[in-house]
Residue frames as a rotation matrix with the C-alpha (Angstrom) as fourth column:
UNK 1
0.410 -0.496 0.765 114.72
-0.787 -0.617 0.022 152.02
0.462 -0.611 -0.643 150.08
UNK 2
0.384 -0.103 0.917 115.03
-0.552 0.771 0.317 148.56
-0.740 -0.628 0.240 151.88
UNK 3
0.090 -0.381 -0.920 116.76
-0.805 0.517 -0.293 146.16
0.587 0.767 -0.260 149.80
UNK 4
0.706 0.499 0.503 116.05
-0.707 0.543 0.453 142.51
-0.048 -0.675 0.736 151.39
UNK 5
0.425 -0.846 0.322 119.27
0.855 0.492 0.164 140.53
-0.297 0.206 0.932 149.29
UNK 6
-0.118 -0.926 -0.359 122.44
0.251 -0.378 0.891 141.48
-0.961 0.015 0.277 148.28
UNK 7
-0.557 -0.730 0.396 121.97
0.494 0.092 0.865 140.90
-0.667 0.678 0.309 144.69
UNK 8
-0.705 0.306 -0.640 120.11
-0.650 -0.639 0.410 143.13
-0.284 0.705 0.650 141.88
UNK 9
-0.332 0.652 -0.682 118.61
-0.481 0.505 0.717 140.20
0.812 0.566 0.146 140.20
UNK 10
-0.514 0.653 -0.556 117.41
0.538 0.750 0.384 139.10
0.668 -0.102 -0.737 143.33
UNK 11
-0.731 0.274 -0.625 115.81
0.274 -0.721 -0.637 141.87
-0.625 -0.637 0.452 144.56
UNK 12
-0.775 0.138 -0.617 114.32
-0.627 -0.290 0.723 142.55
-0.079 0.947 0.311 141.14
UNK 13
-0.756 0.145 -0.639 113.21
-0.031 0.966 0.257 138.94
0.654 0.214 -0.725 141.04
UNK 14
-0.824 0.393 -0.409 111.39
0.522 0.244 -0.817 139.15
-0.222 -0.887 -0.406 144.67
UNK 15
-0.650 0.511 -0.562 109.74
-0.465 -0.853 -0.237 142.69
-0.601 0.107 0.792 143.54
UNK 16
-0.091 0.564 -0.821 107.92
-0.882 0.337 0.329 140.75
0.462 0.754 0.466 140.13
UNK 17
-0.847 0.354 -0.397 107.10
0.304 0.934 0.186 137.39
0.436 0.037 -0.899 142.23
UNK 18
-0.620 0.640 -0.453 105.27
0.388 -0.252 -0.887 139.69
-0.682 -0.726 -0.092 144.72
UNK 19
-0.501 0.440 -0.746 103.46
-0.691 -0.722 0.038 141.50
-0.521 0.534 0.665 141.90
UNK 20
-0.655 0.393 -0.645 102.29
-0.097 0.803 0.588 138.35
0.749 0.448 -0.488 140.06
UNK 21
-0.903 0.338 -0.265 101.30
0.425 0.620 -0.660 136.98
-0.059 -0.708 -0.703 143.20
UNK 22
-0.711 0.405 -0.575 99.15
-0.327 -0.914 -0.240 140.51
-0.623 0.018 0.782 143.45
UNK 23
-0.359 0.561 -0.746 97.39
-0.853 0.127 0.506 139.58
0.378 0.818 0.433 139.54
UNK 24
-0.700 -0.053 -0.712 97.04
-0.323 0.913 0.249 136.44
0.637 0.404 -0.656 140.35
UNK 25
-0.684 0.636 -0.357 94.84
0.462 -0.001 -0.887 137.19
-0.565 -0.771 -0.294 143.99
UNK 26
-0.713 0.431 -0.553 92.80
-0.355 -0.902 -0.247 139.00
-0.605 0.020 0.796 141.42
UNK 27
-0.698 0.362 -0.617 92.19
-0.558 0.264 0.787 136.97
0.448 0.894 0.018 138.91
UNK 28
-0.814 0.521 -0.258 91.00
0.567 0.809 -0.154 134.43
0.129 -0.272 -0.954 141.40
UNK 29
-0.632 0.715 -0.299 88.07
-0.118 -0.470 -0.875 136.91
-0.766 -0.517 0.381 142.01
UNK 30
-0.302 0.725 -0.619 86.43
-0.925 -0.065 0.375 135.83
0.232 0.685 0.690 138.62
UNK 31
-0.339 0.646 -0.684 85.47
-0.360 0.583 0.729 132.98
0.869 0.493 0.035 140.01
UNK 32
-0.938 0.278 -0.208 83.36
0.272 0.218 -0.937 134.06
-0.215 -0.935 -0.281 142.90
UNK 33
0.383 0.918 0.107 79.55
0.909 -0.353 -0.220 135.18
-0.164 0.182 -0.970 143.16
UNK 34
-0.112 0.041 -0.993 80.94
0.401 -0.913 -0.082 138.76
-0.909 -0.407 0.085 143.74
UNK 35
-0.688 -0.123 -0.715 81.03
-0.406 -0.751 0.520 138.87
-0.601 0.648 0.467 139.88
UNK 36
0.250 0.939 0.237 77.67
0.222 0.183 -0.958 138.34
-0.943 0.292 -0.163 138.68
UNK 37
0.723 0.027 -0.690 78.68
-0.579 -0.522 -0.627 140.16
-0.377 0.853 -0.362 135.01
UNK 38
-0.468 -0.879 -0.088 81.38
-0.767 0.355 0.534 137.95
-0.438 0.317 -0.841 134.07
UNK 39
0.787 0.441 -0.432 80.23
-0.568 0.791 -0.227 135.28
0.242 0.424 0.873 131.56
UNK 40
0.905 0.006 0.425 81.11
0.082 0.979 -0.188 131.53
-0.417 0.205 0.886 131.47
UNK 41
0.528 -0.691 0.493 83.78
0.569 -0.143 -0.810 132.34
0.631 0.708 0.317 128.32
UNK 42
0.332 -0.594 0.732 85.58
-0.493 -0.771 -0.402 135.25
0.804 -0.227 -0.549 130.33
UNK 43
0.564 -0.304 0.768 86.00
-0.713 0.290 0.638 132.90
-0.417 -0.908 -0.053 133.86
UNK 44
0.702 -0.451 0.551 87.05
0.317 0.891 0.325 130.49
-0.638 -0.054 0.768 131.95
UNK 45
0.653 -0.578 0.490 89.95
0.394 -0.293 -0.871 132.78
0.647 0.761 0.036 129.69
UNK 46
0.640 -0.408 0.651 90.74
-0.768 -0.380 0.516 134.35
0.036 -0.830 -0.557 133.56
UNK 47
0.808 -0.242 0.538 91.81
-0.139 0.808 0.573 130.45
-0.573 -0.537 0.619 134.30
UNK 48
0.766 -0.450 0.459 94.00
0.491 0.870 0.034 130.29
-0.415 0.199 0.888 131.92
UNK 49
0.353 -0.662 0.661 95.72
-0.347 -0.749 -0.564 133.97
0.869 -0.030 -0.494 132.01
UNK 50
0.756 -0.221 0.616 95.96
-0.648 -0.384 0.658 132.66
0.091 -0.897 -0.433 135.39
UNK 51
0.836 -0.322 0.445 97.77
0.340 0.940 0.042 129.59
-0.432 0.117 0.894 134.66
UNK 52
0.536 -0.551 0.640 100.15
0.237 -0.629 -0.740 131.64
0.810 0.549 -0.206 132.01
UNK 53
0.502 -0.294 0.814 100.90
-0.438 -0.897 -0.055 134.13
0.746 -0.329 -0.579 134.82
UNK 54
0.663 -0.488 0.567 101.93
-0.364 0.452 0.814 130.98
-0.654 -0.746 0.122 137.38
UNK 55
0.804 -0.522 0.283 103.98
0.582 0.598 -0.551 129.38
0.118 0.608 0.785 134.64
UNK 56
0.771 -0.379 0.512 105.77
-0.045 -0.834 -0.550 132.51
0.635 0.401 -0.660 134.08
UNK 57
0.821 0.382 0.423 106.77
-0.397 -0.150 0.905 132.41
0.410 -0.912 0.029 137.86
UNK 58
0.794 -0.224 0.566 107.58
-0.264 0.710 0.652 129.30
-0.548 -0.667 0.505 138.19
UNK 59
0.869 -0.267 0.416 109.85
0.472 0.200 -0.859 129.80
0.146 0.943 0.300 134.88
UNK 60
0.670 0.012 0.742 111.36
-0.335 -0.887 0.317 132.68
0.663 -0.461 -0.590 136.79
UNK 61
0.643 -0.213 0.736 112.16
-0.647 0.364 0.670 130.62
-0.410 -0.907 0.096 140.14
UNK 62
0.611 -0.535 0.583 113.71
0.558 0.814 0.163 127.46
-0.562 0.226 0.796 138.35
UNK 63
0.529 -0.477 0.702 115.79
0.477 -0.517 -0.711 129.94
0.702 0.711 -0.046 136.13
UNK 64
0.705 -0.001 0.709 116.69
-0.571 -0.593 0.568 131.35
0.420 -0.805 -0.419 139.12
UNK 65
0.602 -0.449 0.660 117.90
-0.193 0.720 0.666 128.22
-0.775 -0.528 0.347 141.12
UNK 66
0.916 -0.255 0.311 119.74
0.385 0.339 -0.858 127.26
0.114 0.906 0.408 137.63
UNK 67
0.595 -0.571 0.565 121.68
0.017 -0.695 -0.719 129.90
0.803 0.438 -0.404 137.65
UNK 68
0.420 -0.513 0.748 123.01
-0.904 -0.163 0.396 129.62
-0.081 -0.843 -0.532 141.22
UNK 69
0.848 -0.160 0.506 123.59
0.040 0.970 0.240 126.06
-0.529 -0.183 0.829 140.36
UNK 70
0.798 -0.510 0.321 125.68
0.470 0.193 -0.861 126.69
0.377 0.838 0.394 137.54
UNK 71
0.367 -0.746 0.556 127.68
-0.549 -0.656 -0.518 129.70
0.751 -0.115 -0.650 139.19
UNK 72
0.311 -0.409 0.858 128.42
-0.860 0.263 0.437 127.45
-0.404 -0.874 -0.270 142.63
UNK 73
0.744 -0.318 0.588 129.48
0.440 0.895 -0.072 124.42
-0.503 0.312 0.806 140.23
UNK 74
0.777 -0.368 0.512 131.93
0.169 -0.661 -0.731 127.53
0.607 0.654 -0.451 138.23
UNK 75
0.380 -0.736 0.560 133.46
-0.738 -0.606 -0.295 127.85
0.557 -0.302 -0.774 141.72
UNK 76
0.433 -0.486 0.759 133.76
-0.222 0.758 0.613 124.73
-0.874 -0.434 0.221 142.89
UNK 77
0.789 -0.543 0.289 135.28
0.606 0.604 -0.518 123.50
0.107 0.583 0.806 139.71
UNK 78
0.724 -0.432 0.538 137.80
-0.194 -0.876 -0.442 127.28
0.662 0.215 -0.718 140.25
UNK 79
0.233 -0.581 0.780 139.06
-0.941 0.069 0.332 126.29
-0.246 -0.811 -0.530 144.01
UNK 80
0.907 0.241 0.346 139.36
-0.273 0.961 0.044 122.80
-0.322 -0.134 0.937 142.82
């Protein structure tokens, strides 16, 4: 209902950083005491879905900023 930007892809964009973020407060829960059942191998396969899942992100964001670069260098070269 609320739409925070103007554009689709960044609205889109905001919705799937907040969700990551989400997985990513979870994963961090394999490596407290609270899970006693988790082996060694599984905390240590969490760390590196979790790693994956920040790459992704941060693939995301800089793709992001790219793209505005390119389109505000499209219109400054236009009015030029």
């Amino acid at each position: 209902m609320v739409r925070p930007f103007e554009d689709r892809f960044a609205n889109i964009r905001e919705l799937a950083i907040e969700s990551t973020a989400l997985v990513c407060i979870y994963h961090l829960f394999f490596f407290t005491d609270w899970v006693t059942t988790v082996s060694a191998r599984r905390s240590y396969d969490a760390g590196w879905s979790e790693c994956a899942i920040i790459s992704l992100v941060l693939l995301v964001s800089l793709s992001a900023i790219v793209r505005n670069v390119v389109i505000n260098i499209k219109q400054f070269l236009k009015n030029r």
